[in-house]
C-alpha positions in Angstrom: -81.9 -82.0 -22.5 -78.3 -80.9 -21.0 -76.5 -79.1 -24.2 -73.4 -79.9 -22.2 -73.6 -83.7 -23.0 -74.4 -82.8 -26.2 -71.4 -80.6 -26.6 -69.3 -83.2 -24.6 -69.8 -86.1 -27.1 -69.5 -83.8 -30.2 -65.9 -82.6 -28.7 -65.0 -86.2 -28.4 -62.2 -86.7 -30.7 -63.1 -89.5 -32.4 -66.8 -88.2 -33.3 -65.0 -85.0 -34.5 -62.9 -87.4 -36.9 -66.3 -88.6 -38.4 -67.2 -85.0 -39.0 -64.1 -84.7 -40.2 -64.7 -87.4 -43.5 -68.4 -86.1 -43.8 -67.0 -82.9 -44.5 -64.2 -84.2 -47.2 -67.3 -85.9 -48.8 -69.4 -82.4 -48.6 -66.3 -81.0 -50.5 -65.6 -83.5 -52.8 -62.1 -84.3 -50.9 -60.2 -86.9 -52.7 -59.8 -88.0 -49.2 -60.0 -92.1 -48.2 -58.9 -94.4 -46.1 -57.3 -97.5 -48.2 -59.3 -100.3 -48.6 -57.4 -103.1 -46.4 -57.5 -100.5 -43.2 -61.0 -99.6 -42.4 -61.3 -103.8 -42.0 -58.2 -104.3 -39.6 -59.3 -101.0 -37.5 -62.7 -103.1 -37.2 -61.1 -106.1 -36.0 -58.8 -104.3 -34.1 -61.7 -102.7 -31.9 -63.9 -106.0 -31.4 -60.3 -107.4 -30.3 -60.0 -104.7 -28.0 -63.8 -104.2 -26.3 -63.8 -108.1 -26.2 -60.6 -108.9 -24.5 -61.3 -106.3 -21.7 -65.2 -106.8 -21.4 -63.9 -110.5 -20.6 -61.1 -109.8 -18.1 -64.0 -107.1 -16.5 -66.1 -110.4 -16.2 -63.3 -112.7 -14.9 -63.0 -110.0 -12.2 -66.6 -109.4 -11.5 -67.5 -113.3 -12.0 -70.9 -114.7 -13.4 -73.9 -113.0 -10.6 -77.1 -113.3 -10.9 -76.6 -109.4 -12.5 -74.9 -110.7 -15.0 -76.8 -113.5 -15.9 -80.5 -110.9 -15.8 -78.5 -108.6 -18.3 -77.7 -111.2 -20.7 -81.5 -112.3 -20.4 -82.8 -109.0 -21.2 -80.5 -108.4 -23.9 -81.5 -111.7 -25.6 -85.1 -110.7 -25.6 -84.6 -107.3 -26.7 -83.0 -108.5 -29.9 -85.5 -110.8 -30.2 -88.7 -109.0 -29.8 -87.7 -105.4 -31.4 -87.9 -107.6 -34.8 -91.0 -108.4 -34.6 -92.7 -105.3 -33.6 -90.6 -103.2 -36.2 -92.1 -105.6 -38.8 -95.5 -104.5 -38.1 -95.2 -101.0 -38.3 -92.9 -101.7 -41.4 -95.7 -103.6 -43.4 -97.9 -100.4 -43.0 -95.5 -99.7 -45.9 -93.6 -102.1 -47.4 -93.7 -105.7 -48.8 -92.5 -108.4 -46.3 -89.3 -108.8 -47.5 -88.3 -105.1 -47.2 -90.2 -104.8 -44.1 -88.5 -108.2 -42.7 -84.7 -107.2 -43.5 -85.4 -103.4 -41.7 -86.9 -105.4 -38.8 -84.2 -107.5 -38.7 -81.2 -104.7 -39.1 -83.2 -102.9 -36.2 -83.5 -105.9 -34.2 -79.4 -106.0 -34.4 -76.7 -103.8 -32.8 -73.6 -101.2 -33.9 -70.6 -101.9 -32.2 -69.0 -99.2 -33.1 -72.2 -97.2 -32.0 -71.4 -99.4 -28.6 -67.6 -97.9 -28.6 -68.6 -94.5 -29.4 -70.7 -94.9 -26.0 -68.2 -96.6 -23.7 -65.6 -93.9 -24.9 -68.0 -90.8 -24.0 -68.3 -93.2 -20.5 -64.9 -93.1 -19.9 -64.3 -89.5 -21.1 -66.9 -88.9 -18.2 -65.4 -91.3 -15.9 -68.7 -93.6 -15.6 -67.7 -96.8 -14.8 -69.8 -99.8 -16.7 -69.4 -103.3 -16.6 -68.0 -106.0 -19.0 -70.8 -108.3 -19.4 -71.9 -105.7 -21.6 -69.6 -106.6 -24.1 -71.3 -110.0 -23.7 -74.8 -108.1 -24.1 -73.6 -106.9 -27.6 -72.4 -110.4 -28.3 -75.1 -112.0 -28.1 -77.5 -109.3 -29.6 -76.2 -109.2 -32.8 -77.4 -112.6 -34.1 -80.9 -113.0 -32.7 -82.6 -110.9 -35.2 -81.6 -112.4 -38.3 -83.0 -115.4 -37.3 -86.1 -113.7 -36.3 -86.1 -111.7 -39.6 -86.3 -114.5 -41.6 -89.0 -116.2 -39.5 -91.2 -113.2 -40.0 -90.6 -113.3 -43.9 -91.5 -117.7 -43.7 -95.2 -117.0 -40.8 -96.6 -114.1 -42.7 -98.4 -115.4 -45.3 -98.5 -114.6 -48.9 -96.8 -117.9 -50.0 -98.0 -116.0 -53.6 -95.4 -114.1 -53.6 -92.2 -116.2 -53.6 -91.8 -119.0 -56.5 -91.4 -122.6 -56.1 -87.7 -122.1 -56.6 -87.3 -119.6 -54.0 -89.2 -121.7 -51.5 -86.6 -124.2 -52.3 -83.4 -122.2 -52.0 -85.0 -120.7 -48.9 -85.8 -123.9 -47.1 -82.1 -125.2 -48.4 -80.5 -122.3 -47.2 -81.1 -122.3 -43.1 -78.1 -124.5 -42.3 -76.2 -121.3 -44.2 -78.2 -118.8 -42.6 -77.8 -120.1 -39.0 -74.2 -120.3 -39.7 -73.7 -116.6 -40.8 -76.2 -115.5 -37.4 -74.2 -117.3 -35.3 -70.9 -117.9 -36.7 -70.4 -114.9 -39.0 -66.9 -112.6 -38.3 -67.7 -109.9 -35.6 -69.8 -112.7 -33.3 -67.2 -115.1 -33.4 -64.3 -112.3 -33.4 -66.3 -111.0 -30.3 -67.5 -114.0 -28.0 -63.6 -115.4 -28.8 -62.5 -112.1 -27.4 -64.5 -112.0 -24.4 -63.2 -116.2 -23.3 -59.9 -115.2 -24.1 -60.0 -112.3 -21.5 -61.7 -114.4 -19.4 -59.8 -117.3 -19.6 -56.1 -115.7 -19.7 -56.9 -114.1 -16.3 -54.6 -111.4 -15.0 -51.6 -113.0 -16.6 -53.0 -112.2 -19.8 -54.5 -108.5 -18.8 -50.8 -108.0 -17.7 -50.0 -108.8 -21.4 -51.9 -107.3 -23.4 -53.8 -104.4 -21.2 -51.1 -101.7 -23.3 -52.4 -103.2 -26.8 -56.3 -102.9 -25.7 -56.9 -100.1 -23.8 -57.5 -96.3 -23.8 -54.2 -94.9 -26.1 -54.3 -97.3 -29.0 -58.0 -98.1 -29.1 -58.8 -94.1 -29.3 -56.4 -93.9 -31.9 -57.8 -96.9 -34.0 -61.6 -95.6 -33.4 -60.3 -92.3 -34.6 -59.6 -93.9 -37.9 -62.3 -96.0 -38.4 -65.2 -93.3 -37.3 -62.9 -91.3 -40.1 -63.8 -93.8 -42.7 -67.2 -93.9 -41.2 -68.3 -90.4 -42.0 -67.0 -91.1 -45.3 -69.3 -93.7 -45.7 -72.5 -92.5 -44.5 -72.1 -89.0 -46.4 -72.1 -91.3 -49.6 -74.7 -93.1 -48.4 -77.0 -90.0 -47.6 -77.8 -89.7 -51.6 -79.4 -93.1 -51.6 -81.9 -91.9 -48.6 -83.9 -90.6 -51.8 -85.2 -93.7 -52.1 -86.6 -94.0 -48.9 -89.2 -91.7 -48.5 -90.1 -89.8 -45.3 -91.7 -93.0 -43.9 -88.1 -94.8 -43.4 -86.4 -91.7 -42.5 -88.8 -91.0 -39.7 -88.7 -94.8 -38.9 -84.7 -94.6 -38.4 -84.9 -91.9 -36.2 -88.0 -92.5 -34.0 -87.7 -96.3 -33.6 -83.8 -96.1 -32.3 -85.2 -93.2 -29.4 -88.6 -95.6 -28.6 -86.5 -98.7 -28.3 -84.0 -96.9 -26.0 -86.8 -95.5 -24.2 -87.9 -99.5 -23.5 -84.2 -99.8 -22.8 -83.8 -97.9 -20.0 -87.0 -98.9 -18.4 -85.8 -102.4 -18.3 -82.3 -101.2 -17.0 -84.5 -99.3 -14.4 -86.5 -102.5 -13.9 -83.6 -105.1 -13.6 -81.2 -102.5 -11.4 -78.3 -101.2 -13.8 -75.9 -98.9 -13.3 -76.4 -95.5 -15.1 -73.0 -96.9 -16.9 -74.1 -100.7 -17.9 -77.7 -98.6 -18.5 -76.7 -96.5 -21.0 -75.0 -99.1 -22.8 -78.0 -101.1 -22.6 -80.2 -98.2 -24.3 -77.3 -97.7 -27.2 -77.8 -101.5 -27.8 -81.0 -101.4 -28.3 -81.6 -98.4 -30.5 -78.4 -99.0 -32.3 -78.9 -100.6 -35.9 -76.9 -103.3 -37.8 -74.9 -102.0 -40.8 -72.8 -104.8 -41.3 -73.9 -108.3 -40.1 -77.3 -108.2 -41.0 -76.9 -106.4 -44.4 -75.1 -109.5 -45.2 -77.5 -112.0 -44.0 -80.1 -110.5 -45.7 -78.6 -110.0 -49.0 -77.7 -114.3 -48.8 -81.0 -115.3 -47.0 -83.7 -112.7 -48.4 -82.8 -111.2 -51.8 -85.9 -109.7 -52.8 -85.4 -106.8 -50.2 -83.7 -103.7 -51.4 -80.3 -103.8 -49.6 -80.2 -99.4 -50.1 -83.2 -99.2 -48.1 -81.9 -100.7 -45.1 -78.1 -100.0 -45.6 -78.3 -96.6 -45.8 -81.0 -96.3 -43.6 -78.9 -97.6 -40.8 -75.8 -96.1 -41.5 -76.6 -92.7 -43.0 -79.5 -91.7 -40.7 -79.6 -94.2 -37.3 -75.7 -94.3 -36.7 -75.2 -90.2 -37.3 -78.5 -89.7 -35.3 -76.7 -91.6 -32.4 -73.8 -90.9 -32.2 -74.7 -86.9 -32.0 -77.7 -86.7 -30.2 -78.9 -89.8 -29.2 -76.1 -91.3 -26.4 -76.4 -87.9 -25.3 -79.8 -88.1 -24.9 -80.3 -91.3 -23.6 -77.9 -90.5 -20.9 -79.6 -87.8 -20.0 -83.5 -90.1 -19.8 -81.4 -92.4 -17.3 -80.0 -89.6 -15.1 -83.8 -88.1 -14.6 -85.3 -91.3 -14.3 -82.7 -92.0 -11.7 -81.2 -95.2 -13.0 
């Protein structure tokens, strides 16, 4: 693999910054970022990525490109579920097995961000309807995680009243796949860009793009190496099984990735993207579906498998990595 990506990515200021709050952790640094901040840089980015992935769409329009993406990306989320749940159950009990699948299944968009800013760092252009693309991957899995958990038998091993709470619960599960605060934050983001036009791009273009949003990804990848270096001492309780599954199963799923993007046409921009949403894992939506909609899973399993191993993993090695497949398979 080129070191030079590697190297390139690493030296990305942001990524530096998450580094950065590793190391405070490493050094017992009374270091933090206060409480009410982390959530408003969040916001602040999904803002951001969906108000200019929407006016990139009202400029490009709705093509038969954009319309194949969205397909694929639909099908990814829902497929990658399922098969991670088999290879899971080699393992674990259902539940375990089903809330992994499931945060697998999902994205990271700040995983996506990382990747559009190492893009534009190397001037690789990519197209908005991928901001749709992570839209609409984020939900799909939940649902599918909590199908797996209903199809696969051993009705033994949930009670009467957890059947009931379970079957009472999908107007409240639906709701929080569909509805819950990054989707909605995001899909509103992308029809406001959209609908506002260049009028509105004329308005707000200063707030989203590259000077502010690097400075407010800066912060919150800060807060994220914080976070995952805390999280590394609960990786104890996964084993080597789940360690080796958060790293392999991001770089197989990316490896389908690109293969489609190859398939379907993609740029080596929208590609690459496309890879880092699929091998990308959910540390925030579907933790909190699962914890609602299927309690007897172990939220420190998949928490800090996604965030502590998956979203380091990426964000060194594997963007670099999977731009480098798609350059010598000549996406």
């Amino acid at each position: 693999m080129d070191s030079s990506l590697i190297l390139s990515n690493i030296l990305n200021p942001p990524v530096m910054f998450f580094f950065l709050g590793m190391l405070a952790v490493a050094v017992q640094s009374d270091l933090e970022i206060p409480n009410p901040l982390p959530k408003l840089f969040s916001l602040y980015l999904l803002i951001a990525i969906g108000f200019k992935g929407g006016h990139e769409l009202y400029e490009s329009g709705l093509n038969t490109e954009v319309v194949t993406t969205l397909t694929v990306a639909i099908f990814m989320a829902s497929i990658v579920p399922v098969y991670s749940f088999f290879i899971l159950r080699l393992k674990l009990d259902k539940f375990n097995a089903a809330a992994i699948a499931a945060t697998y299944g999902s994205i990271s968009a700040v995983t996506f961000i990382t990747a559009s800013a190492l893009l534009d760092k190397l001037h690789i252009a990519y197209g908005g309807h991928m901001v749709a693309a992570l839209a609409l991957m984020e939900s799909p899995a939940i649902v599918v995680g909590l199908i797996l958990v209903r199809v696969s038998g051993q009705k033994k091993e949930i009670s009467e009243d957890e059947t009931a709470s379970s079957e009472s619960g999908w107007g409240a599960v639906l709701h929080e796949a569909f509805l819950n605060g990054s989707v909605l934050l995001l899909i509103g983001s992308v029809i406001v860009g959209v609908a506002s036009g260049k009028e509105g791009w004329g308005k707000l273009h200063l707030f989203v793009e590259k000077d502010i949003f690097y400075g407010a990804l800066m912060f919150f990848l800060l807060d994220m190496g914080l976070v995952a270096a805390r999280r590394i001492r609960d990786l104890k309780q996964t084993g080597f099984f789940l360690i080796g599954f958060a790293i392999l199963m991001p770089i197989g799923n990316a490896v389908i990735g690109i293969l489609l993007a190859k398939l379907i046409g993609m740029t080596p921009g929208n590609a690459l993207l496309f890879a880092v949403l699929c091998a990308s894992a959910s540390y925030i939506a579907v933790p909190a579906a699962m914890r609602m909609t299927v309690p007897q899973a172990n939220p420190s399993l998949y928490v800090s498998m996604a965030l502590a191993v998956t979203f380091p993993f990426n964000i060194i090695i594997g963007i670099p990595m999977y731009l480098q497949a798609i350059r010598l398979l000549g996406v």
